[in-house]
C-alpha positions as CSV (number, residue, x, y, z in Angstrom):
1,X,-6.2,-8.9,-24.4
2,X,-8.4,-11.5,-22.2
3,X,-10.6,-9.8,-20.1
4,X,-9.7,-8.1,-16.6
5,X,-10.4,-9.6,-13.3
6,X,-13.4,-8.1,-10.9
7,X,-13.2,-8.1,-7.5
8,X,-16.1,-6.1,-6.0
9,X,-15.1,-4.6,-2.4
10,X,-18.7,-4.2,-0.9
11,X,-19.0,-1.7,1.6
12,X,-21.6,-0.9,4.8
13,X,-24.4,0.8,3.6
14,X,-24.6,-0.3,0.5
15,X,-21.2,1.2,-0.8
16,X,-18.7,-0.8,-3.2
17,X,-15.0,0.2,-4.7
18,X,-15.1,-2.0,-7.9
19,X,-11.2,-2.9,-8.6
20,X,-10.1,-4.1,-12.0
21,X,-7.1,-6.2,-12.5
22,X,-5.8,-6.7,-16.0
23,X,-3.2,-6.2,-18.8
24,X,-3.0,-3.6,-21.3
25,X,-6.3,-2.3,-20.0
26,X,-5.9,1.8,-19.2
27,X,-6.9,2.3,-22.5
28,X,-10.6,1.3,-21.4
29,X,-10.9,3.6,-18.6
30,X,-13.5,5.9,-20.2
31,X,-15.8,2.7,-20.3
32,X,-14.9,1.7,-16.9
33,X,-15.3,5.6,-15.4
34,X,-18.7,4.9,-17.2
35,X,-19.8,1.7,-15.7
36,X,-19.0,3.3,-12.3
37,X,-22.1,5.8,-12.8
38,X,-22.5,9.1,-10.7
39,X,-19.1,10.1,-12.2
40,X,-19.0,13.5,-13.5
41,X,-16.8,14.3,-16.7
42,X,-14.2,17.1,-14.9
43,X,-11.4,15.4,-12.9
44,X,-7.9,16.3,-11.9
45,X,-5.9,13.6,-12.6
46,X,-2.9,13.5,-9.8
47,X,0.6,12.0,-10.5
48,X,4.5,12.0,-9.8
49,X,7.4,13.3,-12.2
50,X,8.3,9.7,-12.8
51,X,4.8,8.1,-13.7
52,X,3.5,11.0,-15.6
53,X,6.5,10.8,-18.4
54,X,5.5,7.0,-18.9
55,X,1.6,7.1,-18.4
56,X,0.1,10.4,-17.3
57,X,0.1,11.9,-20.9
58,X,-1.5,8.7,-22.1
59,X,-4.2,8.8,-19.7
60,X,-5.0,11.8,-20.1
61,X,-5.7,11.9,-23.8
62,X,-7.5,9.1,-23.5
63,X,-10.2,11.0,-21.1
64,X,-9.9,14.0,-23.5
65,X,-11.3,11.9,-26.3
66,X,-14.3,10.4,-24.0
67,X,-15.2,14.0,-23.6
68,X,-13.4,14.4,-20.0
69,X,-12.1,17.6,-18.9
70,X,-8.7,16.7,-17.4
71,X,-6.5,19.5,-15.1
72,X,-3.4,17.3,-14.7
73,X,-1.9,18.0,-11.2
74,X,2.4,17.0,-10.8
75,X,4.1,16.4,-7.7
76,X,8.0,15.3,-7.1
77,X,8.4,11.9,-6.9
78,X,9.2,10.4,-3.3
79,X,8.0,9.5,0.1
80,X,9.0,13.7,1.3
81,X,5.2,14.8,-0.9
82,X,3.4,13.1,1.5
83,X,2.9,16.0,3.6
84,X,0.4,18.3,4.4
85,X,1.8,21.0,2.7
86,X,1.5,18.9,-0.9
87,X,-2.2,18.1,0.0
88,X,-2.8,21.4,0.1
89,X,-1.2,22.1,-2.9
90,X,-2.9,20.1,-4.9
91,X,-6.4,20.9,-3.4
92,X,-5.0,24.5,-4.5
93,X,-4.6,23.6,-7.7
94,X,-8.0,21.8,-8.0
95,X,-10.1,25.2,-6.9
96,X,-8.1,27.7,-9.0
97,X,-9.1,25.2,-12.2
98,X,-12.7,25.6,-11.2
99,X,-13.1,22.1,-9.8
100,X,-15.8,21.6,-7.3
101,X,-17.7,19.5,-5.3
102,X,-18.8,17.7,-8.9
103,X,-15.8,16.4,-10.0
104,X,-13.4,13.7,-8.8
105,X,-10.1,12.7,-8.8
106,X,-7.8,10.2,-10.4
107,X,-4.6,9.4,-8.3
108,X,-2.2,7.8,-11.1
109,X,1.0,6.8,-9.3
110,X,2.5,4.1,-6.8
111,X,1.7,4.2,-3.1
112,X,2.6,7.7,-2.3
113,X,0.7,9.4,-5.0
114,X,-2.6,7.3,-4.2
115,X,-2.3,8.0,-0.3
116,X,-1.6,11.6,-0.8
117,X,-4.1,12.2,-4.0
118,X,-6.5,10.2,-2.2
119,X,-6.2,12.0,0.8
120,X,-6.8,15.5,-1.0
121,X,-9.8,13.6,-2.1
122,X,-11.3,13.2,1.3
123,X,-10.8,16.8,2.4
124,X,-11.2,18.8,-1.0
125,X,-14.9,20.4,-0.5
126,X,-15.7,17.8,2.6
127,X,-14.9,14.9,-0.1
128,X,-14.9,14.2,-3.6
129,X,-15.1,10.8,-5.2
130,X,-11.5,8.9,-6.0
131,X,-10.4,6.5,-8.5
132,X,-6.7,5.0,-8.2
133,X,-5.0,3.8,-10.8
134,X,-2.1,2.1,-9.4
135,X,1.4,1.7,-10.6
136,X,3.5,-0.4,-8.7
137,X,3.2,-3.6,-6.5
138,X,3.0,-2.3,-3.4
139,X,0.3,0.0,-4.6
140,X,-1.9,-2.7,-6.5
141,X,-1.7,-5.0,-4.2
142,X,-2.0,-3.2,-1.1
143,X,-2.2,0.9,-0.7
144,X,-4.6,1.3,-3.6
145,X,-7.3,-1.5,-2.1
146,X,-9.2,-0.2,1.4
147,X,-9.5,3.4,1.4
148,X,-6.8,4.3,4.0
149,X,-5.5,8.0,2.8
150,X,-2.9,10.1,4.3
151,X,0.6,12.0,4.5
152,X,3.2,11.7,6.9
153,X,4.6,13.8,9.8
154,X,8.0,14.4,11.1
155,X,6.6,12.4,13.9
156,X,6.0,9.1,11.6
157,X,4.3,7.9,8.9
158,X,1.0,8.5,8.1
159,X,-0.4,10.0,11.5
160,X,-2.6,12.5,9.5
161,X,-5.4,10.8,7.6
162,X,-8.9,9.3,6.6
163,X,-10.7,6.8,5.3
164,X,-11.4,7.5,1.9
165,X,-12.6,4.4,-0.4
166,X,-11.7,5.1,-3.8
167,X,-15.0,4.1,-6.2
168,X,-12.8,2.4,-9.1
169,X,-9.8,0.9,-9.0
170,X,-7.5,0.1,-12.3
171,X,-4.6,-1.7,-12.0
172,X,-3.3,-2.5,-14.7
173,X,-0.1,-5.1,-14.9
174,X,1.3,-3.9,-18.1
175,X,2.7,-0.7,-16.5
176,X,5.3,-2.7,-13.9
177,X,6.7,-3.2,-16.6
178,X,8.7,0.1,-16.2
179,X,9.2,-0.3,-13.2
180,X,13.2,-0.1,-12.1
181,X,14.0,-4.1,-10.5
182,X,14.4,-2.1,-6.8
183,X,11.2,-0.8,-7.3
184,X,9.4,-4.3,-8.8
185,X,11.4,-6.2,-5.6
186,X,10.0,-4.2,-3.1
187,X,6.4,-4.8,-3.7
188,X,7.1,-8.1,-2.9
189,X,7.2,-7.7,0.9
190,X,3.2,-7.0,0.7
191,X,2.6,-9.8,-1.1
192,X,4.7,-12.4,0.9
193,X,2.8,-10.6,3.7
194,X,-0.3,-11.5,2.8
195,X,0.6,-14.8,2.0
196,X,2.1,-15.2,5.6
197,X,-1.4,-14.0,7.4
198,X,-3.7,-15.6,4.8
199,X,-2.4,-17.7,2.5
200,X,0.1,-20.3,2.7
201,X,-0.3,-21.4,-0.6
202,X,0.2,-17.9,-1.9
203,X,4.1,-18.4,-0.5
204,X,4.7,-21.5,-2.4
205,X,3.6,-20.0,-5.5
206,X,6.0,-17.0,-5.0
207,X,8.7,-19.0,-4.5
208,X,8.4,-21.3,-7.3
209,X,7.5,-18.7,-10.1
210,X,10.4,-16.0,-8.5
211,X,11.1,-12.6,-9.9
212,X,8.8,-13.2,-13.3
213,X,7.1,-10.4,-14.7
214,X,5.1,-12.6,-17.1
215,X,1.8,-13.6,-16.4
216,X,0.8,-10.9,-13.5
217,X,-2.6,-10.9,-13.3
218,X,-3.6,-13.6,-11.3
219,X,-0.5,-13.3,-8.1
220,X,-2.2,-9.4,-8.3
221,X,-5.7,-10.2,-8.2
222,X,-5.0,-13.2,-5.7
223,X,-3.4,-10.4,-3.6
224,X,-6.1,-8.0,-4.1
225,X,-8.8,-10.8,-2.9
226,X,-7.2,-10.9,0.3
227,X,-7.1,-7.4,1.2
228,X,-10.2,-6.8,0.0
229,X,-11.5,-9.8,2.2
230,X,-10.0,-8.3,5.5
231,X,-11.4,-4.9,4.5
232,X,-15.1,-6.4,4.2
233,X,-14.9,-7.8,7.7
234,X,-13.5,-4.5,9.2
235,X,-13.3,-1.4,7.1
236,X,-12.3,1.0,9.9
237,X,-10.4,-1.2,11.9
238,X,-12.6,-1.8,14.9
239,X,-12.3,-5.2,15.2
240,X,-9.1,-6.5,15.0
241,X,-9.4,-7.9,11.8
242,X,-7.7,-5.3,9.8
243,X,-4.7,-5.0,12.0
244,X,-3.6,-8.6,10.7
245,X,-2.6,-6.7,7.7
246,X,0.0,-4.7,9.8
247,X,2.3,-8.2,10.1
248,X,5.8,-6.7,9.8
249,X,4.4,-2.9,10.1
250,X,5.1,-2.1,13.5
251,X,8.7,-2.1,12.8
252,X,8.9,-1.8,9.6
253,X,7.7,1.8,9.9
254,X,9.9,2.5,13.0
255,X,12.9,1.5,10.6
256,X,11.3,3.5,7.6
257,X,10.8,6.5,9.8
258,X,14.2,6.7,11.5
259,X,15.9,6.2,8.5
260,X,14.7,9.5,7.2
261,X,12.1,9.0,4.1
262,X,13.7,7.8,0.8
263,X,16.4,5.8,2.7
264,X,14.9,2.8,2.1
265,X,12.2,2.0,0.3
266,X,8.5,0.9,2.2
267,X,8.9,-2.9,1.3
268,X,12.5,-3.0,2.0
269,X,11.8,-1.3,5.9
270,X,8.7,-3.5,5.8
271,X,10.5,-6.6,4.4
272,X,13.1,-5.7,8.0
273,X,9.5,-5.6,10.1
274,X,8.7,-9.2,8.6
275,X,12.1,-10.8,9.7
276,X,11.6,-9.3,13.3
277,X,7.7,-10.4,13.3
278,X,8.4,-13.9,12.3
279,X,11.0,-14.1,14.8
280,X,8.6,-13.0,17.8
281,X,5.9,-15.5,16.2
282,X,8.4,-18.1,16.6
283,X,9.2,-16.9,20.4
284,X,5.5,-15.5,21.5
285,X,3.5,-18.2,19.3
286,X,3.8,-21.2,17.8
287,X,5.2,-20.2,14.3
288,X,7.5,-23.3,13.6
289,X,10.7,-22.5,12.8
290,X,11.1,-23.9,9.2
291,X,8.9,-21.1,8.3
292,X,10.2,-18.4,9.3
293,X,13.1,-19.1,7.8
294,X,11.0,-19.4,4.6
295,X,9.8,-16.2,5.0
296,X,12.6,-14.8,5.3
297,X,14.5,-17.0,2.5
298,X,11.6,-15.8,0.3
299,X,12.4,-12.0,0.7
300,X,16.3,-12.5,0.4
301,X,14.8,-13.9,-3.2
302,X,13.7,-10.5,-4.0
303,X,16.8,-9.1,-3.2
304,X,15.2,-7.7,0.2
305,X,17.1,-6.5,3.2
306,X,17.0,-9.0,6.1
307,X,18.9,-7.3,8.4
308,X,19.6,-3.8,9.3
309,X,23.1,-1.2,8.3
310,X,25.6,-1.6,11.2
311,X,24.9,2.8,10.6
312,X,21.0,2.4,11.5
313,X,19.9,4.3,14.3
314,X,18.9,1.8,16.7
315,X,17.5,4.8,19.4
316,X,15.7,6.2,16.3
317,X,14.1,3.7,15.4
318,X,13.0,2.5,19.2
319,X,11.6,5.9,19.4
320,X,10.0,5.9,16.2
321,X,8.3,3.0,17.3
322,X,6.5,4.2,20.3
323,X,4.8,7.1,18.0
324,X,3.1,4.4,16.2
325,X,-0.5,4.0,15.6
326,X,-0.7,0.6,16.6
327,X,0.2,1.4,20.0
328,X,-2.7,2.0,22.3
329,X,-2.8,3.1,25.5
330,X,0.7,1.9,26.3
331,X,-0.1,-1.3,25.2
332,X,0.8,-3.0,22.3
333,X,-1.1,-4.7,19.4
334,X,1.6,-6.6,17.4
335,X,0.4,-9.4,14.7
336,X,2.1,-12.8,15.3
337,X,1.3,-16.0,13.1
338,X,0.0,-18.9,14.7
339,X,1.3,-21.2,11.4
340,X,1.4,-19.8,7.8
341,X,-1.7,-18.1,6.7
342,X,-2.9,-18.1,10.1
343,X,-2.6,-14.4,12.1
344,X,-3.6,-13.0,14.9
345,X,-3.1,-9.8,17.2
346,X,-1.3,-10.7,20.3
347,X,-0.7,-8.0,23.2
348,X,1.9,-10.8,24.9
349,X,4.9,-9.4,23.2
350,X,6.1,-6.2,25.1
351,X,8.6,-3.2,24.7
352,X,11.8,-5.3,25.6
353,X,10.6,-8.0,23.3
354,X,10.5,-5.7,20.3
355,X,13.4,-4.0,21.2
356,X,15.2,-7.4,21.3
357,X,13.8,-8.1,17.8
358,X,15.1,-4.8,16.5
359,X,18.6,-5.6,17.9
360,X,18.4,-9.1,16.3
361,X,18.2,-7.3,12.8
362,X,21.5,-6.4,13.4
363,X,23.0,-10.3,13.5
364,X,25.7,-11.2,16.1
């Protein structure tokens, strides 16, 4: 096993999440909950009904032998945990074991387990520390990295939240390889995201090496640098800078959200919200073309939906849409790309616009 990759993500005020990207390397946690320092040795480690069968166990007896106690903490798989309710639950849980303001917590799942653990992090006792071990693309690449916690509302998705940077991240490539090919494809809408605000390169890489789960490492770590890059510049998302990473989001969620949660999975709404956004870059910017139709041949690689259910609820989703974050004071703050690898927040492209794009997804 070669050695992981380290990508320190330093902080304001001296903080840092250190993230680890490597194969094979769960086994080590002890050692790297070590190297972390001011890590206490009681810890509730958080997962789903379908990651805890494959790697919860594992973990968890790998702790018990460094001397860890462990109080292992279930929830049902699926986007409908991400709820207050659950968060609650689990901070439950925590205080009847006799967890306190001394111990932490270890979210072991995909992107709704870290959000939702991570988020029972931030309000159990005013905050313990986190460490995310995630399990899926979407979540190594992108929901793991920049301490944004939360659980959804019947009103959208993730309006109840906080900031939350884990101290450690694991992610460790060997266990995508359980993942179901839906799951796998999905996580492939973050990544050609970041390629399209940061990266061009990163695209041409994705297409030429396709669907391969060999050799993981470095397309995760490249992925990880970015986000990690944007989250230096603006952590809490007071500059602008952060936003960028929303390319394809504004929709995306609208479409995830009035489908009804577990409908479609996040990169395949998202991978919708990146056909719509390249579209408006190409009418409210100077996207050429030729590239968004790569970015949208690219997804279709993955097996991706490019274009909506004749069934969607187009209303639904338009309403959806105005609940969003992203929208403030009336106006809007949609990401656009300039050229590939080059984003930017534009407020040109209005409520008509959007709701042309949205219609668009439904082809002639």
């Amino acid at each position: 096993m070669s050695d992981p990759i380290h990508i320190p993500l330093n902080l304001a005020g001296g903080r840092r999440s250190d993230i680890h990207i490597g194969d094979g390397i769960l086994g080590r946690l002890p050692e790297r909950l070590a190297a972390t320092g001011g890590l206490r040795k009681r810890a509730a480690l958080v997962s789903d009904t379908n990651v805890w069968p494959l790697h919860g166990e594992r973990v968890a007896e790998t702790l018990r032998e460094a001397g860890y106690e462990v109080v292992p903490i279930s929830v049902p798989a699926g986007e409908e945990s991400k709820s207050m309710e659950r968060a609650t639950d689990i901070c439950r849980q925590m205080l009847r074991a006799g967890l306190d303001r001394q111990s932490f917590l270890i979210a072991l799942g995909g992107g709704v387990v870290g959000d939702l653990a991570g988020f029972a992090a931030a309000i159990f006792q005013r905050g313990i520390p986190c460490v995310q071990i995630p399990t899926t693309i979407v979540a190594q690449v992108d929901s793991s990295v920049g301490g944004k916690t939360g659980v959804n509302t019947p009103e959208g998705k993730n309006l109840l939240g906080a900031f939350h940077q884990p101290r450690l991240v694991v992610a460790d490539v060997a266990t995508l390889q359980t993942l179901p090919d839906r799951e796998y494809n999905e996580g492939f809408a973050e990544v050609i995201k970041h390629a399209a605000i940061r990266d061009a390169a990163l695209l041409e890489r994705i297409e030429t090496r396709g669907k391969s789960r060999e050799n993981l490492v470095p397309l995760i770590a490249r992925n990880v640098a970015i986000k990690a890059a944007v989250v230096e510049e603006d952590e809490r998302e007071t500059t602008g800078i952060r936003a960028l990473l929303n390319f394809g989001h504004t929709i995306g969620h609208g479409i995830e959200n009035a489908a009804g949660y577990g409908r479609l999975l996040h990169g395949e709404a998202i991978s919708l919200g990146l056909v719509a956004a390249a579209r408006l870059s190409v009418e409210f910017s100077t996207l050429p073309e030729a590239d968004a139709h790569r970015i949208i041949a690219a997804l279709e690689a993955f097996d991706l939906p490019t274009r909506l259910d004749a069934s969607s609820d187009r209303e639904a989703i338009l309403k959806a849409l105005l609940r969003d974050k992203k929208f403030e004071e009336g106006k809007v703050r949609f990401v656009l790309l300039r050229a590939l690898g080059d984003a930017f927040v534009s407020e040109d492209v209005d409520l008509p616009a959007i709701h042309e794009a949205v219609q668009t997804l439904f082809g002639p």
